[in-house]
C-alpha positions in Angstrom: 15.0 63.9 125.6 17.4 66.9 125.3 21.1 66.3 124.1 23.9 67.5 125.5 25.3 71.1 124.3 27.7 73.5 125.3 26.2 76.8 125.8 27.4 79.2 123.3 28.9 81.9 125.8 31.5 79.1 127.0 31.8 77.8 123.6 32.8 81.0 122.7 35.4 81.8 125.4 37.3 78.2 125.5 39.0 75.6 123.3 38.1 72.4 123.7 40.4 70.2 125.4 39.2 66.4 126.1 36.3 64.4 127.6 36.8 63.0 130.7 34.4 60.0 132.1 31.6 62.7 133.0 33.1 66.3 131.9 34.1 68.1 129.2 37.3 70.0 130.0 37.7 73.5 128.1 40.9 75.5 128.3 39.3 79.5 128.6 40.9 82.0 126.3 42.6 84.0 129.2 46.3 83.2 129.3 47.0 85.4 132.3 45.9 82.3 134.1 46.1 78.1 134.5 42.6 78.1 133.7 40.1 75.0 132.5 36.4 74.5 132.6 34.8 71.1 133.8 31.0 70.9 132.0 29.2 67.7 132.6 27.8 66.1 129.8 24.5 65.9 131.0 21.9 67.7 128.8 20.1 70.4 131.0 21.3 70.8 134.4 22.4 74.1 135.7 22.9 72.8 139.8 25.5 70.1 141.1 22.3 68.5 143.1 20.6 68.2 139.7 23.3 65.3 139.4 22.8 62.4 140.1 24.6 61.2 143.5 27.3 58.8 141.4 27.4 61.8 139.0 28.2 64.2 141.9 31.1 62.0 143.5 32.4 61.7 139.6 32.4 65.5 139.1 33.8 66.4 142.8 36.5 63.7 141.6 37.6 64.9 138.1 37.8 68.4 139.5 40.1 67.8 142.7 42.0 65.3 140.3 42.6 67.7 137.6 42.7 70.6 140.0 46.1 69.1 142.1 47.5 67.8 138.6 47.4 71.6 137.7 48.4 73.3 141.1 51.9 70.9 140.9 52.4 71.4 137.3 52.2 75.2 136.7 53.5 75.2 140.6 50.5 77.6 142.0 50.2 78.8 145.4 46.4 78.3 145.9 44.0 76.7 143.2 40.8 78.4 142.9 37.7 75.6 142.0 34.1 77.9 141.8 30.9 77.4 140.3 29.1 80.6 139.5 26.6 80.4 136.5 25.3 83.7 137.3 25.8 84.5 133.8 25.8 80.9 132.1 23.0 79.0 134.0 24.8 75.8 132.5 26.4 73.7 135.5 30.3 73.9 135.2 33.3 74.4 137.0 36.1 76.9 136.6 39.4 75.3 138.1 41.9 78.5 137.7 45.6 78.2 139.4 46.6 81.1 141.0 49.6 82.9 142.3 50.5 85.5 145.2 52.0 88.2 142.7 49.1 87.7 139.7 47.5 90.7 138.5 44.1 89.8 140.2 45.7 88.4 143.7 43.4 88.2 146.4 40.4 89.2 144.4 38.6 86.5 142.0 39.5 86.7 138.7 36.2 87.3 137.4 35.6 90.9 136.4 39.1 91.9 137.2 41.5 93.2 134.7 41.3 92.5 130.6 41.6 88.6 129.6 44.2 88.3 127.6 43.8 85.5 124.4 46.0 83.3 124.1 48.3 83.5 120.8 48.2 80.6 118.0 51.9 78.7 119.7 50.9 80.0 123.3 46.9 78.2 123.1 48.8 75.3 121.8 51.4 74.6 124.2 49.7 75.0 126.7 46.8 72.6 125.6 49.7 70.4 125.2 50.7 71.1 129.1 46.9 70.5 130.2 46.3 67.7 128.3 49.7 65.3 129.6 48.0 66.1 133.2 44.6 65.1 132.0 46.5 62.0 130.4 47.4 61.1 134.0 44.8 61.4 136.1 43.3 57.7 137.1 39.3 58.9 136.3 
């Protein structure tokens, strides 16, 4: 039986932040953005209908959750939840608040403009801000 593993690519451009009932949430390394990761922590699954259906409605949950928790705290005018994988086949969920005058508004933020790390203080208040609206969502 395969364990569960974060694919490299996403390890490499997040920090963790906590595990919630199904998903690990990871804050990605581009401060120009609200941005967190959902990954289920199911081994091998790259498709939401590889899920089971209580794993599904668990998933859709934590992300519109987390997702409002975000929109109202950073105070966003539209939140953005996607699931690509085109270029890491591992199933997860980007959930990025955006804003009308960002510097990728309309467009996606993928492949648009240079991310910009996050600085030592900046990573870690802002994991701070993340993790008080993870603290109260009722998962």
């Amino acid at each position: 039986m395969a364990t569960f593993e974060i694919d490299p690519r996403l390890e490499a451009d997040t920090f963790p932040l906590a595990d919630l009932p199904l998903c690990r949430a990871l804050l990605m390394n581009d401060a120009r953005y609200p941005w967190v990761v959902l990954v289920p922590r199911v081994a091998s699954v790259s498709e939401v209908f590889e899920l089971s259906q209580e794993e599904q409605a668990q998933l859709w949950q934590e992300a519109t959750q987390l997702g409002a928790a975000m929109k109202e705290a950073f105070q966003g005018d539209k939140l953005n939840i996607a699931t690509l994988g085109n270029v890491v086949s591992q199933l997860h969920i980007h959930l990025v608040v955006r804003y009308t005058d960002d510097a990728s508004w309309p467009a996606p933020v993928w492949g648009n403009g240079t991310p910009k790390p996050y600085e030592l203080a900046q990573q870690g208040e802002r994991r701070e801000q993340l993790l008080a609206q993870i603290e109260g969502l009722s998962l």
